[in-house]
C-alpha angles and dihedrals in degrees: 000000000000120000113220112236122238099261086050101048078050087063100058127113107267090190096083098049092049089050084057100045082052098051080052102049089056118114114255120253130217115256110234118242158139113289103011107147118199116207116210144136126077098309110035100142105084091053093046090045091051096050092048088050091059097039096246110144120247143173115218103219123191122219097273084055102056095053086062111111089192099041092052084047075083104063141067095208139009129195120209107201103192108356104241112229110100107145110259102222108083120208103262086236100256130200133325090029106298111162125226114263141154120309102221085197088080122083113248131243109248107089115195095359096130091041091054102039081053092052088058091042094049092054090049104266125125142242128215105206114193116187086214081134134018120246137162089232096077084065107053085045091053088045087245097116094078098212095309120073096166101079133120100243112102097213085080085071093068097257137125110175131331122235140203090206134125110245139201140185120276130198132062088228096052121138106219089068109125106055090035133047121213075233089070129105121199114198111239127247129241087241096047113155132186104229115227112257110167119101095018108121117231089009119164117192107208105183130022132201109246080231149352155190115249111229094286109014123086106055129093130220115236132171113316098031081271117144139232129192111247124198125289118274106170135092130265117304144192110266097174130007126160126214131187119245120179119333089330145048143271119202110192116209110190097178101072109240097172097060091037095061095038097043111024104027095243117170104229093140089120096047088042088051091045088049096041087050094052097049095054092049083253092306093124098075107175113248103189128058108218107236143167109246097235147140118244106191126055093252089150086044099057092037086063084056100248120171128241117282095014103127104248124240112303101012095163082065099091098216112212123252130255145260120259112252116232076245090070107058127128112277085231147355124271110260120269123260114278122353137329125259133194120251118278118255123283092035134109128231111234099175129340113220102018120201131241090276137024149125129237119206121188133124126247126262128231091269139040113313141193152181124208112199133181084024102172089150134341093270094053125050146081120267122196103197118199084193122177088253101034153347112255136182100206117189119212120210105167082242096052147005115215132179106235097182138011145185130186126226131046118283097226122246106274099023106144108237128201119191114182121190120199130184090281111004132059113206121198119199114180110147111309083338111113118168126176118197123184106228102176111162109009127144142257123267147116136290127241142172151183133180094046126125105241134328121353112217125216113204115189108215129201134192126259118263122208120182102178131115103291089048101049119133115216096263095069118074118264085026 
């Protein structure tokens, strides 16, 4: 190997090695996939904080960004918390007390928004639209605007009324069943507003306000002509509906999650993760448990020598409990709800009662195939379908069916497949298909299958057990 001299190394091309430190000092792009969720708008921070919390992954885009056509190619869905686009000029606050406000007559910021939200929408991605702020552009995105997005009436920017009330999911057949139950109340938020619906064409509205203001009503003069919000007089009214545009999917959130979680510290992460599921066809599984980081034994308490029974330092202090160990869990689901049927025809028993957690291992057949888990009746069970288009977990709840998980193209005949249930999540392996399915809740029953090539196993699995030092429980010595 010869090294160059100096004066030799001086005569090389510089071109090249400019050419590379160019190529490095290019800003990364975002790779493109399946499940990548973009966080943007006025009050981004409450989404962003709930899907870090649950280990689902997220961009933070400002508002430049988001009017980027190329930049949100990028993306499955995007979540517009508080769509950017008040006017920027303010009313000065004239006579008589009028406060200062927005003046409509301004053209928002925002530049190329809609174009670019419909660009995601036209590929088949999905848009989260949360009315945490007005703005004319929702409008123009929904096609209420009518060629002028710039009046002063406020209907243009997608809203109807506002409401202090409390509000709940409707609908046996709605799909964010799952994380959340039609039981659940969520607490309003001070900037609740009632979405427009009318006029929008295959709209589903899938929670309503127990009540609202219509636009102009609700609030009470006081001195100074200023104004104060009154209570809510009006009847029920949608809160969230989705609609699909284009080849995607818009999903309208007139409460407001984004600013309540940032401003005013509400707890809406089970309604965020129902919304965000939904709106990747199941795809965003969460990968993290949030948790208190805590001790739940008196380890300091017993190093100071106390005796059994004496209350440890700091007793007055509650400590919180905790977490249940994988070693604790039930022995068995709860029975299903009335009474138990036997499998339909055509299919194979696997077992007939599974356990809490288990795997099941075979290889497809030449046509369609399918598992049914949990099966306590026809009405209530979990299908896994190796269909010709696509492979879908399907949960069964006597009310609804609803597709937890999906994914398109046809598994090949004698691909090996490998499901494996846990206590709250159903994993499905078959060739580069891997689909995650929440299953919380659900109840006991048996497994099945048809279409498979041979014999499908069932495995029962249990969890590790250490019972050395670190693991110890407080009625071992050194717990």
């Amino acid at each position: 190997m010869t090294i160059p001299t100096a004066a030799a190394a001086a005569r090389l091309p510089l071109v090249p090695l400019f050419g590379l430190l160019a190529l490095l000092s290019l800003p990364a792009r975002a790779q493109g996939g399946p499940g990548r969720i973009a966080v943007a708008g006025e009050f981004p921070s409450g989404y962003v904080g709930c899907l870090a919390r649950y280990g689902l992954p997220r961009d933070l885009l400002s508002t430049d960004q988001l009017g980027d056509p190329e930049r949100l190619a990028t993306y499955n869905l995007v979540i517009v918390a508080g769509m950017p686009g008040q006017g920027e000029r303010p009313f000065p606050g004239g006579p008589g007390g009028r406060r200062a406000g927005v003046d409509p007559r301004v053209p928002p910021k925002g530049d190329g928004v809609v174009a670019a939200l419909q660009a995601v929408l036209a590929r088949g991605g999905s848009v989260l639209l949360d009315y945490s702020q007005p703005s004319p552009l929702i409008g123009e995105l929904l096609g209420n605007a009518g060629g002028n997005a710039w009046v002063r009436n406020f209907a243009t920017f997608g809203i109807a009324g506002r409401s202090r009330s409390s509000f709940h999911l409707v609908g046996q057949n709605n799909p964010l069943l799952g994380e959340v139950k039609l039981t659940d109340e969520f607490p309003p938020n001070r900037m609740g507003l009632v979405p427009v619906v009318a006029g929008l064409n295959d709209v589903t509205v899938l929670a309503e306000y127990r009540a609202h203001s219509p636009l102009g009503q609700g609030l009470r003069p006081e001195r100074g002509d200023a104004r104060r919000e009154g209570p809510d007089t009006g009847p029920a009214a949608p809160a969230i509906a989705w609609l699909p545009h284009g080849n995607g999917k818009i999903l309208i959130c007139g409460p407001g999650v984004g600013m309540g979680t940032q401003l005013m510290g509400s707890d809406y992460d089970q309604l965020t993760l129902a919304m965000v599921r939904f709106l990747t066809n199941g795809r965003a599984v969460p990968q993290l448990e949030p948790d208190m980081a805590h001790l739940g034994r008196k380890q300091s308490a017993r190093s100071l020598g106390d005796k059994e029974g004496e209350d440890p330092p700091h007793a007055d202090v509650p400590m919180p409990a905790a977490p249940t160990p994988a070693d604790t869990l039930p022995d068995a689901r709860p029975a299903g709800p009335g009474a138990a049927a036997p499998l339909p025809k055509g299919y194979s028993a696997i077992e007939p009662q599974t356990t809490v957690q288990y795997d099941l291992s075979g290889k497809l057949g030449a046509g369609s195939a399918e598992l049914l888990l949990n099966y306590w009746n026809p009405t209530h069970m979990l299908r896994v379908v190796f269909g010709p288009k696509s492979t879908d977990v399907v949960k069964l709840n006597g009310q609804y069916t609803r597709t937890l998980a999906s994914a398109p193209g046809r598994v090949a005949p004698g691909t090996a497949v490998l499901v494996k249930e846990r206590w709250d999540k159903l994993t499905v392996l078959a060739g580069t298909v891997r689909l995650e399915a929440v299953i919380k809740g659900i109840h006991a029953g048996g497994a099945a299958a048809k279409g498979f090539d041979g014999e499908v196993q069932y495995q029962s699995v249990e969890e590790v057990f250490f019972a050395d030092d670190f693991m110890r429980t407080n009625d071992k010595n050194g717990g």
